[in-house]
Steps between C-alpha positions, in 0.01 A plus 500: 500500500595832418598751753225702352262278550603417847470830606196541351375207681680651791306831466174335544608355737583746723181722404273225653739489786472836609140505427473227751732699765273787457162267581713376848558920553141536456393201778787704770290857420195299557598351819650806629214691556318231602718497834500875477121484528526252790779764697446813345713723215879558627387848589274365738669156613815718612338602827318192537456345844553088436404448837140393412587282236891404458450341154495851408820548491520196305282633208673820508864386502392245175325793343780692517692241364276400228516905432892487441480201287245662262665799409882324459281197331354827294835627390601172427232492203537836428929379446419195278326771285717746460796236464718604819604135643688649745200738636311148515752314683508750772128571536522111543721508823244694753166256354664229566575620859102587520429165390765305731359676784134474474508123401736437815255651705169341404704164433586507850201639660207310279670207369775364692352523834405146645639362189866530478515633818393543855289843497709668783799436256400696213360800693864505635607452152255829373603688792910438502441635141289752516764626783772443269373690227365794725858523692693504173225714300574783775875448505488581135260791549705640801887531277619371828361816699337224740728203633395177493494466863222742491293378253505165701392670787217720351389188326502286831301762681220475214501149508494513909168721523361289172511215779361640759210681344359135368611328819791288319792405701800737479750444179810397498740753355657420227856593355548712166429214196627523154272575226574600162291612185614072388295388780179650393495301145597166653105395539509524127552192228877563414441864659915514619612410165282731231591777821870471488482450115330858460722609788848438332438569138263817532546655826845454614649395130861695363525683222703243366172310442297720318598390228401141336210307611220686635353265721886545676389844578655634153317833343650444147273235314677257331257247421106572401420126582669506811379842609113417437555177667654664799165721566337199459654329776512755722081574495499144456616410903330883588139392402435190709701655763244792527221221471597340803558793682137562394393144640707554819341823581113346404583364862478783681208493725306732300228669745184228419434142513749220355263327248495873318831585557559155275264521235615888463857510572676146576353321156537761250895544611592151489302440165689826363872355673423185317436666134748709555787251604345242203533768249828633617662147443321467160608878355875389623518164381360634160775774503747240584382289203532810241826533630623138496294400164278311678755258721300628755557799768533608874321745750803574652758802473849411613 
């Protein structure tokens, strides 16, 4: 097969692919202000008091992160069209950081417990990393202005009076953790590797490499094939990772009854993370075929 022809195939290829990455943006819009009608707008949820009903701050904290993945996911489309591979592979980073995070917490807190482990453990699992991410979120925010020792101490307290206001026994303090932007993506099907592969060759890649291969980070095409094909790949793992951040955050206990929170939510996710992951493997293998002359392809990007 020509290389024309390939990356005409190609083309199509990736048209239907980001069509079907825009249909999983859709589903997050759709399910973010659903739990923004359960909490209230951010305006509003801001000054919120939780007490009442602590799954609040559930809702609002996926919300939020359903927000952030929406508008990166956005730009992400908006890069496929305009041809910027590198602007893609960036917006990529923080989604998949939304995603990691909200299907680590639902996993956790609707799936696993009772089932791959004792409840108590994965509360202490949520909580040692919803600490994590809060002490190392501030440290960030702070430049340093506020030592660690301090944070620890002002995040102890909160913790202390969260205890005693619902009659809990006290908490044991805990020591500073390590927790790194990695960490967030690890609840994700190779999450690590498609993080550190956007990571080295378009966030932290030398000039040296800007040249040659594009999906190497280079900004100089050299190949047409290989340049479509890279877009292809990259919406290609983006899509069904956005659908089952989608699924993940259908879990949330939405504000009314759990046979309606199902048919509504829950179903139409997972039927949209299987069409999505189904067509995903079908667009690439099909690309892979152009390429190969019909030997047959791969869904991955080494």
């Amino acid at each position: 097969m020509s290389d024309k022809s390939a990356r005409a195939d190609i083309v199509r290829c990736r048209s239907d692919m980001a069509e079907l990455l825009g249909e999983a943006v859709a589903m997050t819009g759709e399910l973010e202000r659903w739990l923004y009608g359960a909490v209230g707008w951010p305006e509003e949820s801001a000054n919120a008091d939780f007490g009442d009903d602590p799954v609040d701050a559930f809702r609002t904290e996926t919300a939020l992160a359903l927000r952030k993945a929406r508008i990166h996911s956005a730009a992400a489309i908006w890069a496929n069209k305009t041809n910027s591979l590198h602007s893609l592979a960036v917006q990529m980073r923080p989604v998949l950081e939304c995603a990691g995070q909200v299907v680590f917490l639902f996993h956790n807190l609707i799936i696993a417990p009772d089932l791959e482990m004792p409840r108590e453990l994965d509360i202490e699992v949520v909580g040692a990393r919803i600490d994590a991410d809060h002490f190392h979120t501030l440290r960030r925010r702070t430049r340093g202005q506020v030592s660690a020792e301090e944070l620890l101490e002002v995040e102890a307290q909160a913790q202390e009076a969260a205890a005693a206001w619902a009659g809990a026994p006290r908490p044991i303090r805990r020591k500073k953790r390590r927790f790194t932007q990695e960490d967030k993506v690890k609840p994700l099907p190779r999450g690590p590797e498609w993080y550190g592969y956007l990571s080295e060759h378009f966030c932290h890649a030398t000039a040296a490499e800007w040249k040659g291969l594009s999906y190497r980070g280079s900004v100089v095409s050299t190949n047409q094939v290989e340049d479509e094909l890279a877009f292809l790949k990259m919406m290609g793992y983006l899509a069904p990772t956005v659908a089952l951040m989608n699924s993940a955050a259908a879990l949330c206990p939405g504000g009314f009854d759990a046979n309606r929170q199902w048919k509504e939510w829950v179903e139409p996710t997972l039927a949209q993370l299987k069409r999505t992951r189904d067509l995903s493997k079908t667009l690439t293998d099909t690309a892979g075929m152009a390429v190969t002359g019909g030997v047959g392809g791969s869904n991955r990007t080494d």
